[in-house]
C-alpha positions as CSV (number, residue, x, y, z in Angstrom):
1,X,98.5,91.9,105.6
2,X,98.9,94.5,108.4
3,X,100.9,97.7,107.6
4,X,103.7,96.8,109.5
5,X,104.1,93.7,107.7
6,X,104.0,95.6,104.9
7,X,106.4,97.9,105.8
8,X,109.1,95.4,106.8
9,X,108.3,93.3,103.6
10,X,109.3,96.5,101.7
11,X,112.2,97.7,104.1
12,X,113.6,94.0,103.5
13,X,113.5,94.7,99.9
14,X,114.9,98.0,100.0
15,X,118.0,96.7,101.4
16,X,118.3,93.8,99.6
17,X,118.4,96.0,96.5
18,X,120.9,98.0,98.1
19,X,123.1,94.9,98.7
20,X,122.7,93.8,95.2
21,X,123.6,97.3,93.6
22,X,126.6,97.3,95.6
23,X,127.7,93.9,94.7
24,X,126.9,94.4,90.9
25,X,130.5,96.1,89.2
26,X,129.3,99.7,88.2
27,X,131.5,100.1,85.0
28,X,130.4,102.5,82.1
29,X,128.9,99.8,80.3
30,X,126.3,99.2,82.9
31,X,125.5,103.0,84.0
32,X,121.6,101.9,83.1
33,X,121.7,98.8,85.1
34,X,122.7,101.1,87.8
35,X,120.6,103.5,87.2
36,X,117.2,101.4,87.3
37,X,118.5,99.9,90.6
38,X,118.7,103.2,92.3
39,X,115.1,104.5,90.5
40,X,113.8,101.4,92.0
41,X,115.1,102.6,95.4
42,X,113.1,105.5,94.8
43,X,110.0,104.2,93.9
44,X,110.4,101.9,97.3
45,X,111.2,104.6,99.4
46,X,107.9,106.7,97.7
47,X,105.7,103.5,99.3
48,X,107.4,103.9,102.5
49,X,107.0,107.4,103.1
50,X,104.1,108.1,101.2
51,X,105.9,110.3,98.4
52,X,109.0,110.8,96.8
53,X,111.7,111.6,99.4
54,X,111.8,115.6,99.3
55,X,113.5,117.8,102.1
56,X,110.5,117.4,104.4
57,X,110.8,114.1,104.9
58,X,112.7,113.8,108.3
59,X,113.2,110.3,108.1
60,X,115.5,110.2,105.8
61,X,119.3,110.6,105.9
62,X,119.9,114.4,104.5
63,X,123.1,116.5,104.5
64,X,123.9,117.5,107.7
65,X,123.3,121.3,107.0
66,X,119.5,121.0,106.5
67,X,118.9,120.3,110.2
68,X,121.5,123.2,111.2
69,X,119.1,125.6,108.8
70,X,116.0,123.9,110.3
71,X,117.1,124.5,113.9
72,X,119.2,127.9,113.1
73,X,117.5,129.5,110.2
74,X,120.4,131.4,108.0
75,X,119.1,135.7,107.6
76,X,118.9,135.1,103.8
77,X,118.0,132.3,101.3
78,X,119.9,131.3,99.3
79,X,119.9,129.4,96.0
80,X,121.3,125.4,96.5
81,X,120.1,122.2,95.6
82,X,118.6,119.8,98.1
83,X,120.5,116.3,97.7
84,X,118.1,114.3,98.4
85,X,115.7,115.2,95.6
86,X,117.8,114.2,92.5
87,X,115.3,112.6,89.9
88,X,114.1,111.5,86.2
89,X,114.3,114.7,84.2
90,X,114.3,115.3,80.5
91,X,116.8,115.5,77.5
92,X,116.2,118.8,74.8
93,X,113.9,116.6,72.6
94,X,111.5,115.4,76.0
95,X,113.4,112.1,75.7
96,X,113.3,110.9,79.7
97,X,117.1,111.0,81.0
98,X,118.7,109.6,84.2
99,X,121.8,111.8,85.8
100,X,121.7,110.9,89.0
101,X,124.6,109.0,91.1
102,X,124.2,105.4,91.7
103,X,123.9,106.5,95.7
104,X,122.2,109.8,96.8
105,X,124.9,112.2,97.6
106,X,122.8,113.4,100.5
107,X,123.4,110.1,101.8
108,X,127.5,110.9,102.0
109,X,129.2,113.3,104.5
110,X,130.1,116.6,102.9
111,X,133.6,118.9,103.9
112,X,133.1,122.7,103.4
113,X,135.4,124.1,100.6
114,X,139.2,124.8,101.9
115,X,141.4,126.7,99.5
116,X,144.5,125.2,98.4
117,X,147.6,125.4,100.2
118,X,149.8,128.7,98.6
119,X,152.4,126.8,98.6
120,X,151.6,124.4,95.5
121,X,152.7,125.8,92.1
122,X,149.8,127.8,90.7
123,X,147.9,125.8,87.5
124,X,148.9,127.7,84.1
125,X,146.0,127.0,81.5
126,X,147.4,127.2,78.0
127,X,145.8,127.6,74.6
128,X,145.1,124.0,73.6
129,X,145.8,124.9,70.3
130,X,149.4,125.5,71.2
131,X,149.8,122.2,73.4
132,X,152.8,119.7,73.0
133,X,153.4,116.2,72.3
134,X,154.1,115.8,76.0
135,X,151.2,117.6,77.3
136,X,148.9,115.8,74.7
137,X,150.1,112.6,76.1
138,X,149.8,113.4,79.3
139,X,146.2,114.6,79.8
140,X,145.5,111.9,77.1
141,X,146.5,109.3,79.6
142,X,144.5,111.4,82.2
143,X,141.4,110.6,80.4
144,X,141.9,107.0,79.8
145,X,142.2,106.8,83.1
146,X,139.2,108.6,84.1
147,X,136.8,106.4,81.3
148,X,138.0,103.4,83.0
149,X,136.8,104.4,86.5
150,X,133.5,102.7,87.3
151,X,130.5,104.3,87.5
152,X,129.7,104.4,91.3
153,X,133.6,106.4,91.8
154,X,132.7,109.5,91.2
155,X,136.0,110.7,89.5
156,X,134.5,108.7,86.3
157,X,134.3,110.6,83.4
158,X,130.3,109.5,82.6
159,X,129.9,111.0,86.6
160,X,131.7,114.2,85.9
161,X,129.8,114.5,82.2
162,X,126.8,113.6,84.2
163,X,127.0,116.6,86.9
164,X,126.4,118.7,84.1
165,X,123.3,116.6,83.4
166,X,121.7,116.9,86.9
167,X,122.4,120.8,87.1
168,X,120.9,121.8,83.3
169,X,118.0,119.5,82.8
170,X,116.3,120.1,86.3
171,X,117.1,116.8,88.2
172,X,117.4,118.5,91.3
173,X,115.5,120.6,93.5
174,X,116.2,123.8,95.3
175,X,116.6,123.1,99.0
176,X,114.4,125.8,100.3
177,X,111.3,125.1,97.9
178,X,110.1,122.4,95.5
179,X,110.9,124.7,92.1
180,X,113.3,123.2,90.2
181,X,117.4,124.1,90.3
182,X,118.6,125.2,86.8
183,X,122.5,126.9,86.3
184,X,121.7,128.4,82.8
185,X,120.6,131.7,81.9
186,X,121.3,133.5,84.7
187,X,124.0,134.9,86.8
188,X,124.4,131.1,88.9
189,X,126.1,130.2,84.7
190,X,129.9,131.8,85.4
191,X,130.6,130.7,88.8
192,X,129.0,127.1,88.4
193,X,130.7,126.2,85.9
194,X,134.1,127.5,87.0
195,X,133.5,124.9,90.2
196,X,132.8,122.1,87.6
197,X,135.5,122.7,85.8
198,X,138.0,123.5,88.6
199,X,137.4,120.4,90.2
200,X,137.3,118.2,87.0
201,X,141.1,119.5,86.7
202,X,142.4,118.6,89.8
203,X,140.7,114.8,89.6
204,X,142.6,114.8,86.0
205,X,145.6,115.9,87.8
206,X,145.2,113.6,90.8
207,X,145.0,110.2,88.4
208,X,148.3,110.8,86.7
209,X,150.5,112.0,90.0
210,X,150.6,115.6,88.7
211,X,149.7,118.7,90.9
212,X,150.9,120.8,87.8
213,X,148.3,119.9,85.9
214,X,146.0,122.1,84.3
215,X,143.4,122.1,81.6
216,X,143.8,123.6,78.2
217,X,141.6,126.5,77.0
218,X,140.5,127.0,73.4
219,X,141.0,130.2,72.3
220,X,138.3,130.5,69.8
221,X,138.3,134.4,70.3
222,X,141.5,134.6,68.8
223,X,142.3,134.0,64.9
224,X,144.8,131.3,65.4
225,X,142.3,129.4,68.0
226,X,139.4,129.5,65.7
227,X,139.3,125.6,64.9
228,X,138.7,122.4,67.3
229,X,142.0,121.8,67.8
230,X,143.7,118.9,66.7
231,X,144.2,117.7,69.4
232,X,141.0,116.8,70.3
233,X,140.7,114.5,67.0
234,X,143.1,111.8,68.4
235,X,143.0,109.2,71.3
236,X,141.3,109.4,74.3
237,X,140.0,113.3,73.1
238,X,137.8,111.8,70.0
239,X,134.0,112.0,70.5
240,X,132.5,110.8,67.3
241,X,129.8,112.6,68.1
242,X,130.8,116.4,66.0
243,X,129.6,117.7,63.2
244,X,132.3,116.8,60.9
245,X,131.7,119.0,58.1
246,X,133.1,121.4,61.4
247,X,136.8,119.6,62.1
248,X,140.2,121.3,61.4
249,X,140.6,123.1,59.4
250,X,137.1,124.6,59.1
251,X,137.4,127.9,60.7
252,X,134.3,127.5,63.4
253,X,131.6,130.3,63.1
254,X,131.3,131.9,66.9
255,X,127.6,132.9,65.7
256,X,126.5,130.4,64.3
257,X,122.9,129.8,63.4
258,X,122.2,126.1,62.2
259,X,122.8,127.2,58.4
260,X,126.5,127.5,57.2
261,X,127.5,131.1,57.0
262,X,129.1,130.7,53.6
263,X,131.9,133.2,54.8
264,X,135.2,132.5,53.3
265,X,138.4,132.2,56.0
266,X,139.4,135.2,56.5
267,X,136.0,136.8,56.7
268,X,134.8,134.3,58.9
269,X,137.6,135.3,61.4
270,X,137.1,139.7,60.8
271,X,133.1,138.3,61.5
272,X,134.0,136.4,64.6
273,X,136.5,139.2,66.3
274,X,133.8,141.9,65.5
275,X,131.0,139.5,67.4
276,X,133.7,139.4,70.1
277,X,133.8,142.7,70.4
278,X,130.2,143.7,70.6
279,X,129.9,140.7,73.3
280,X,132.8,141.5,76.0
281,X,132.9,145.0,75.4
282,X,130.3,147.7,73.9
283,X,127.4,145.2,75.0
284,X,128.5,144.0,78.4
285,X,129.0,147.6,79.9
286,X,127.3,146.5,82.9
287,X,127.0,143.2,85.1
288,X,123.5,142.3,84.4
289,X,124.7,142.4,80.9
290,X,127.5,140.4,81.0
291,X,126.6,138.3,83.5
292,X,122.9,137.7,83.3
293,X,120.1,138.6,85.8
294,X,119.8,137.8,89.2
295,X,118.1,133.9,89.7
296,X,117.0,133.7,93.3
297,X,115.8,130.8,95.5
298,X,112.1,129.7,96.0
299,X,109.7,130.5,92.4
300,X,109.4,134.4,93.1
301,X,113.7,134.1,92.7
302,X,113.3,132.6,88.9
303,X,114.4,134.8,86.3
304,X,115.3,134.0,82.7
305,X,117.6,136.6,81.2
306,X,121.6,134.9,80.0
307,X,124.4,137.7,79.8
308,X,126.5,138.0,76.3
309,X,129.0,135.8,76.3
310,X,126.6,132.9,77.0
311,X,123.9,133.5,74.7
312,X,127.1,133.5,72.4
313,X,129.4,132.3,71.3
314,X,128.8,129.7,74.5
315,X,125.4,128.7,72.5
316,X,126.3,129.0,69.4
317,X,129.7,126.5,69.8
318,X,128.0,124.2,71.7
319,X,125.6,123.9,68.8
320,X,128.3,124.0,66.2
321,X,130.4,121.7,67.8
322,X,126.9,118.6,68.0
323,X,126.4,116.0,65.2
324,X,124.2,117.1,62.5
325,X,123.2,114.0,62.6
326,X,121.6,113.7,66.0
327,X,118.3,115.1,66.5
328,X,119.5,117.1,69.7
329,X,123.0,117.8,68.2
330,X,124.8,115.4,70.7
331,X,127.0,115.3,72.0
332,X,128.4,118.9,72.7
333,X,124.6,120.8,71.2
334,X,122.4,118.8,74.1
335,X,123.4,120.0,77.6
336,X,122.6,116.8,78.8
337,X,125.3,115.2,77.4
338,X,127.8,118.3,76.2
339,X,130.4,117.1,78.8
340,X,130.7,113.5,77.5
341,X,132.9,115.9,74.4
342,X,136.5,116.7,76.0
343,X,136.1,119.5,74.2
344,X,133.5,120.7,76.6
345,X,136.3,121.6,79.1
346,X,138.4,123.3,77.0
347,X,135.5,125.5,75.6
348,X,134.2,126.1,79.6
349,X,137.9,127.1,80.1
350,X,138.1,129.4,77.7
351,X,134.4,130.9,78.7
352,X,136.0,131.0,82.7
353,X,138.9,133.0,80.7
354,X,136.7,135.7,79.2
355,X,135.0,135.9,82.6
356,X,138.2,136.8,83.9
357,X,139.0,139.2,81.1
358,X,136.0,141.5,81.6
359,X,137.0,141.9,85.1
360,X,140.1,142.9,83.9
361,X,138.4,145.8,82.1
362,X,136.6,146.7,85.0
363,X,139.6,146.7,86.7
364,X,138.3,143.7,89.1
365,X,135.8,145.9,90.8
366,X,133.4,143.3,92.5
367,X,130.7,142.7,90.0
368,X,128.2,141.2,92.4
369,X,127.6,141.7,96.4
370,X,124.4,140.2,97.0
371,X,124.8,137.4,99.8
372,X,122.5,135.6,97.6
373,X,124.5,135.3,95.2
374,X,127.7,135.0,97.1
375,X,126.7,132.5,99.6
376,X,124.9,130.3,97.2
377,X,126.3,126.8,97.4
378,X,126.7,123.8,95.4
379,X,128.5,120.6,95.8
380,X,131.1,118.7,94.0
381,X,133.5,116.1,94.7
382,X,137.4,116.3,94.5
383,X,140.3,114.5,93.9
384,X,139.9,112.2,97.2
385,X,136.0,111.7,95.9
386,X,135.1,113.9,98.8
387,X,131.8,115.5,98.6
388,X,132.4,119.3,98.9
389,X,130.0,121.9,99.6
390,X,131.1,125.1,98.0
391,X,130.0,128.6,97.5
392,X,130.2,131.2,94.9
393,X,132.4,133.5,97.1
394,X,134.7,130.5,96.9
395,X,135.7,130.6,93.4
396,X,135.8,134.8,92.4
397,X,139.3,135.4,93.2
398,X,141.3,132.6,91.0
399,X,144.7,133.3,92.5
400,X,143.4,131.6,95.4
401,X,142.4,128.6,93.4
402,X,146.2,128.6,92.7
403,X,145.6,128.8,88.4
404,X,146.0,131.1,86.0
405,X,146.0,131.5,82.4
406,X,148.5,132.1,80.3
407,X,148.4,135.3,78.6
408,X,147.6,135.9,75.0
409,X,146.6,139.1,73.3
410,X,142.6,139.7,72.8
411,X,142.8,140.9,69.6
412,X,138.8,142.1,70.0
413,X,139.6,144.7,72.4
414,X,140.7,146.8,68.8
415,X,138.4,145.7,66.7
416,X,134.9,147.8,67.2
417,X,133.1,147.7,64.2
418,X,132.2,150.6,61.7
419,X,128.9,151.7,60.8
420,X,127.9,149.7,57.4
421,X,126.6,153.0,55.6
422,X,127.6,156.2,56.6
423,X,125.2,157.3,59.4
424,X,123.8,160.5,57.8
425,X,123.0,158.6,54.8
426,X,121.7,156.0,56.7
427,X,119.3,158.4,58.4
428,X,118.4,160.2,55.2
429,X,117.3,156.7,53.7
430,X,115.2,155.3,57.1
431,X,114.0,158.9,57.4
432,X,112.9,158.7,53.0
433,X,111.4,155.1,53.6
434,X,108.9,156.1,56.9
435,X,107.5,158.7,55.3
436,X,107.0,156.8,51.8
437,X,106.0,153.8,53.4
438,X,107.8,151.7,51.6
439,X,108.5,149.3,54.0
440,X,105.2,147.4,53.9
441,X,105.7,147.2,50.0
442,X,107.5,143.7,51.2
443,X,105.2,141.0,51.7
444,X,108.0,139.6,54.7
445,X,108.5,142.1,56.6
446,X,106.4,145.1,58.3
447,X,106.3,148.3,60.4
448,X,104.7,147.7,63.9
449,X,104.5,149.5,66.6
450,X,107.0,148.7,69.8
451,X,104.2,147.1,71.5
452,X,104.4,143.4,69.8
453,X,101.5,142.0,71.8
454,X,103.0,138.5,71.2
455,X,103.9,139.2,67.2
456,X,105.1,135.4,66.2
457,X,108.6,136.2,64.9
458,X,108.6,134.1,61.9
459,X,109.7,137.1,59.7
460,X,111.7,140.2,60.1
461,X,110.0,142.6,62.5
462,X,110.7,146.5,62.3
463,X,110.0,148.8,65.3
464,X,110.5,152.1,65.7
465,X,111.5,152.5,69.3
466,X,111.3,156.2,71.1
467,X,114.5,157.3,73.4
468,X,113.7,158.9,76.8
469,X,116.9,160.7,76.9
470,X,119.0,162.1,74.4
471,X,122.1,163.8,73.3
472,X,123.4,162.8,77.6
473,X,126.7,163.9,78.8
474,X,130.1,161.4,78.9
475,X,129.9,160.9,82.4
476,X,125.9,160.3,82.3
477,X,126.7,157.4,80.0
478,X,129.3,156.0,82.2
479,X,127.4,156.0,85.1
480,X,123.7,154.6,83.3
481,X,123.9,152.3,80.5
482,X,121.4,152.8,77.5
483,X,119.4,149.2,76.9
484,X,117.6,148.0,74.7
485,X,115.1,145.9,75.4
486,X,113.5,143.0,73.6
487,X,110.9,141.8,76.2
488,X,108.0,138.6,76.5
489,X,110.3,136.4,74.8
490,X,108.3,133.1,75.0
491,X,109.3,129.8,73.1
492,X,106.1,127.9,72.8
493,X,107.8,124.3,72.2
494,X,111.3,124.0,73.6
495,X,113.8,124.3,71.0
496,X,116.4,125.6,69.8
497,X,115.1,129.8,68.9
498,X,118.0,132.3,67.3
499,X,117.6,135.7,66.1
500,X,119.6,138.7,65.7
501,X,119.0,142.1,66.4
502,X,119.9,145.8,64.6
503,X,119.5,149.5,64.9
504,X,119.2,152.0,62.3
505,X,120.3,148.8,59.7
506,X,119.0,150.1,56.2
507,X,119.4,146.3,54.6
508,X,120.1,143.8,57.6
509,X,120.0,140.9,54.9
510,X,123.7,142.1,53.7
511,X,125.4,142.8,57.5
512,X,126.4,140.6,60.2
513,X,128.2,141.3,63.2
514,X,131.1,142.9,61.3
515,X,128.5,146.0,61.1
516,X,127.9,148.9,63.9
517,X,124.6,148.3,63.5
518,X,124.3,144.2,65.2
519,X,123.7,145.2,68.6
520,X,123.2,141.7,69.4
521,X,121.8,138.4,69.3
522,X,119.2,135.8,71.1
523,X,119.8,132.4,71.3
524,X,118.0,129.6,73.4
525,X,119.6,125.9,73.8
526,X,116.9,123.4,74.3
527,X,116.8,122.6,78.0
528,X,113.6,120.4,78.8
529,X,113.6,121.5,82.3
530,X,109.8,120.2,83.3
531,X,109.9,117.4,84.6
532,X,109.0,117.1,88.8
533,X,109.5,114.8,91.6
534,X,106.4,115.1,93.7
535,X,103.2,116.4,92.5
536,X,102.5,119.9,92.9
537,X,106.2,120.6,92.3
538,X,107.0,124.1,90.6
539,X,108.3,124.3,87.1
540,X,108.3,128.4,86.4
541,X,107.7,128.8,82.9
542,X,107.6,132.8,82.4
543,X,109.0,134.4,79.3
544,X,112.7,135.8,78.5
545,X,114.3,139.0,78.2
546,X,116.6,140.4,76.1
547,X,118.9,143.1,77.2
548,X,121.7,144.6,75.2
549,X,123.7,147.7,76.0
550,X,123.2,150.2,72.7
551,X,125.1,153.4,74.3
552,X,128.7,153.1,72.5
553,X,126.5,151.9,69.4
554,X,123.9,154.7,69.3
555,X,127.5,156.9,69.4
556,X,128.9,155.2,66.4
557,X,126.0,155.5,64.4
558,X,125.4,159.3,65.6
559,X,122.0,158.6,66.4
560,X,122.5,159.9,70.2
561,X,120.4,163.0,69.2
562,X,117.4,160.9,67.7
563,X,114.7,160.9,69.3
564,X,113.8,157.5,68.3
565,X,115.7,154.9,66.6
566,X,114.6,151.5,64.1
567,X,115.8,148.3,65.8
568,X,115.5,145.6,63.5
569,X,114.3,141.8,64.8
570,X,115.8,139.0,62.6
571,X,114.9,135.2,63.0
572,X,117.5,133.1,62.0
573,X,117.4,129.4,60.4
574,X,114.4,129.2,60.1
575,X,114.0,129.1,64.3
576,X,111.3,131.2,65.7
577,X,108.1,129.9,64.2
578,X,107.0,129.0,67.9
579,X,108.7,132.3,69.1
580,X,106.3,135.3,70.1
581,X,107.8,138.9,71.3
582,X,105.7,141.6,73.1
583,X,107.3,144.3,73.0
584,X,110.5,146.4,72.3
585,X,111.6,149.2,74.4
586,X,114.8,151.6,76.1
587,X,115.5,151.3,79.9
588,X,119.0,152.5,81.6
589,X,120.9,150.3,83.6
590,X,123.3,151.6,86.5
């Protein structure tokens, strides 16, 4: 048979498959039926082309704005995802998973973001712990509506759970190289998913007639908000899928590290607003800190470095939230499937919250104004199942969003920790144990040297860690940051890595965050981000940082004269026997 032949044998049966997906009713039940069909449209259009469509391949139908940046190449690069690449990727446990729409979205006409009208009523979001019997009725009815959409409208709730999907396992590529797209861990994870969850509201809002209509967030920061609210065990909210040694009334542990904190109520809660503290306030002094490092396009861009808040307690809920008795801790503990929970949205409201809270203490002073960052672009659809392409200058002022949040008191902001033994004793004991050596007397832990050189963190690690600058003015702390630095951070088998780390701590084994001397904590989700679409695609695999703020700390614990100080490395649950660190040091951030 001659290639043409060939190739109108093949056309013919790409369309036919077309015809026959769109004919076959696309309901939740048959999201796999779907899903084959539109792999096997991929697998077609690799014979016809040669390769897995990818953003060179002219032929194909892409968004209209890749010929515009062929033709008019844009000054900077920025990070986006090229439509037409969506593919297989993997859950946390490797297990091969399948996001993607039913039709590639490159294939449908996109609108730029407009902001709403000013004059529609502004969204209030309210503590969902606080909600009302009509409220609970009303976005119960939202979501019954939304789980009986088919699959192929894109307002269903499997499609919305599912955007998450494509954006945290790696389904899609960037649009300017062929490394993989990823919104975690990194300064893309605020801003993306204040668009998901922004548009997910006004689709709820949309199916039940009401502009009003705004998600609920939970206040798990807040003493009275530290339980899945109730609401969320009834109706159309239930997910089966929880841990429920964790539902109401169990106080939920905002640290948590796969083994049960033990922690009675109220200390639970004293624990939690301390952690809170450390995370929005005396460790997030600085963007990079809060917000996480700067992830760029192309594989030169990549970097791997979360800010506070999502390492935890946006981690750490998501994995206390998941079934014990799923191997990934599904649903809310895998990404891949974290927004199939309701609760999902309510915890990403209160995280969007938070965001906005620690630009309140900054006194909304811009915290980012790279073009990179600002003009990078993602694309979501609405309430008329619109594709929309916006950016993350779009979404940093919320008052033009038209929502708000109601106001409730942050009862963190007063509750910075003490030291856990008075400092000069403290000293006197680290200061008695160097010289005696006593430390290496216990068979679990050790002294070493800052430079790790890949130490496996198995046990506790002690370092003593020298200070460049010492004893530095008021001002000279406001304007540079003192961080500590945990660096080479590599997880030899993706999974789920926790440990905690402490300064001058003279027994770590009795203190938690409740203690001056936490300055912070690590945590790693399982993503399984490694699958490709074409051979020869990049999957950047470099190691993580660590970077925590220590300048209010070292203050507290009167150690801003040391010349050196002990930080303390502890793995947690019995997570880091693939984990290896290099090294420990100080930097100062600006």
């Amino acid at each position: 048979m001659d290639a043409k032949r060939w190739v109108c044998l093949v056309l013919f049966a790409f369309f036919f498959l077309g015809l026959s997906s769109d004919l076959i009713p696309r309901d939740s039940q048959q999201v796999q039926v779907v899903s084959f069909m539109s792999e096997v449209k991929i697998t077609i259009l690799g014979i016809v082309y040669g390769a897995w469509p990818s953003m060179e391949s002219s032929t194909l139908n892409q968004q209209s704005s890749t010929t515009d940046e062929q033709n008019n190449p844009p000054s900077i690069v920025v990070l986006s995802p090229n439509l037409t690449t969506c593919h297989r990727s993997l859950s946390d446990a490797d297990v091969p998973v399948y996001c993607c729409p039913p039709k590639r979205e490159s294939e449908e006409p996109f609108i730029d973001f407009q902001f709403p009208d000013t004059s529609i009523p502004v969204r209030v979001r309210k503590p969902a712990h606080l909600a009302d019997a009509d409220y609970i009725a009303k976005y119960n009815k939202a979501i019954a509506i939304m789980k009986s959409l088919p699959y192929s409208d894109p307002r269903s709730w499997l499609r919305q759970a599912n955007m998450h999907c494509i954006y945290c396992t790696g389904a899609y590529n960037q649009q300017h190289s062929n490394s993989l797209l990823k919104i975690h861990r990194s300064w893309m994870f605020f801003p993306w998913h204040r668009m998901m969850i922004y548009f997910h509201e006004r689709i709820l809002g949309s199916l039940i007639g009401d502009e009003n209509f705004a998600l609920p967030f939970w206040n798990w920061d807040a003493p009275e908000g530290m339980f899945i609210p109730d609401m969320y065990t009834n109706g159309s909210f239930v997910d089966t899928q929880r841990d429920s040694s964790h539902l109401p009334p169990q106080v939920a542990d905002i640290n948590y590290d796969y083994v049960e904190s033990g922690l009675g109520t109220e200390d639970q809660i004293a624990t939690n607003v301390a952690f809170m503290y450390n995370q929005m306030v005396s460790g997030a002094k600085k963007t990079e800190l809060f917000m996480g490092c700067s992830y760029k396009a192309g594989e030169d861009g990549f970097c791997d470095g979360p800010g506070t808040i999502e390492l935890a307690p946006h981690n750490a809920l998501h994995t206390w939230v998941g079934s014990n008795l799923n191997p990934e801790r599904e649903n809310l503990g895998a990404f891949y499937s974290a927004a199939r929970d309701p609760v999902f949205y309510a915890h990403h409201s209160n995280i969007d919250r938070l965001w906005e809270a620690w630009k309140g203490l900054r006194n909304y002073k811009p915290e980012i104004v790279d073009p990179e960052w600002l003009d990078s672009y993602f694309f979501f659809h609405n309430e008329k199942s619109q594709l929309v392409r916006i950016k993350i200058r779009d979404v940093l002022d919320i008052t033009k969003l038209r929502y708000t949040y109601e106001k409730v008191e942050n009862v963190w902001l007063n509750a910075r920790p003490k030291p856990s033994v008075p400092p000069k004793i403290a000293r006197h004991i680290l200061k008695m144990r160097e010289n005696e050596n006593q430390l290496l007397q216990d068979s679990n832990q050790a002294v070493v040297t800052p430079d790790l050189g890949g130490r496996t963190l198995d046990t506790t690690i002690r370092v003593k860690v020298h200070r460049p600058k010492t004893n530095r003015s008021k001002t000279e702390k406001e304007e540079e940051e003192e961080v500590l630095v945990v660096y080479g951070i590599e997880i030899k088998k993706d999974m789920y890595v926790k440990f905690d780390v402490y300064i001058n701590a003279v027994d770590e084994t009795i203190i938690g965050p409740e203690s001056r001397e936490f300055a912070g904590t690590f945590v790693n989700m399982k993503r399984g981000v490694r699958l490709v679409m074409n051979k020869g695609d990049a999957v950047v695999k470099r190691k993580t940082i660590l970077k925590l703020g220590i300048s209010e700390l070292l203050d507290d614990l009167e150690a801003d004269g040391d010349e050196s100080i002990w930080v303390t490395l502890v793995p947690r649950g019995g997570t880091c026997v693939n984990t290896t660190v290099d090294g420990v040091r100080i930097e100062y951030m600006r």
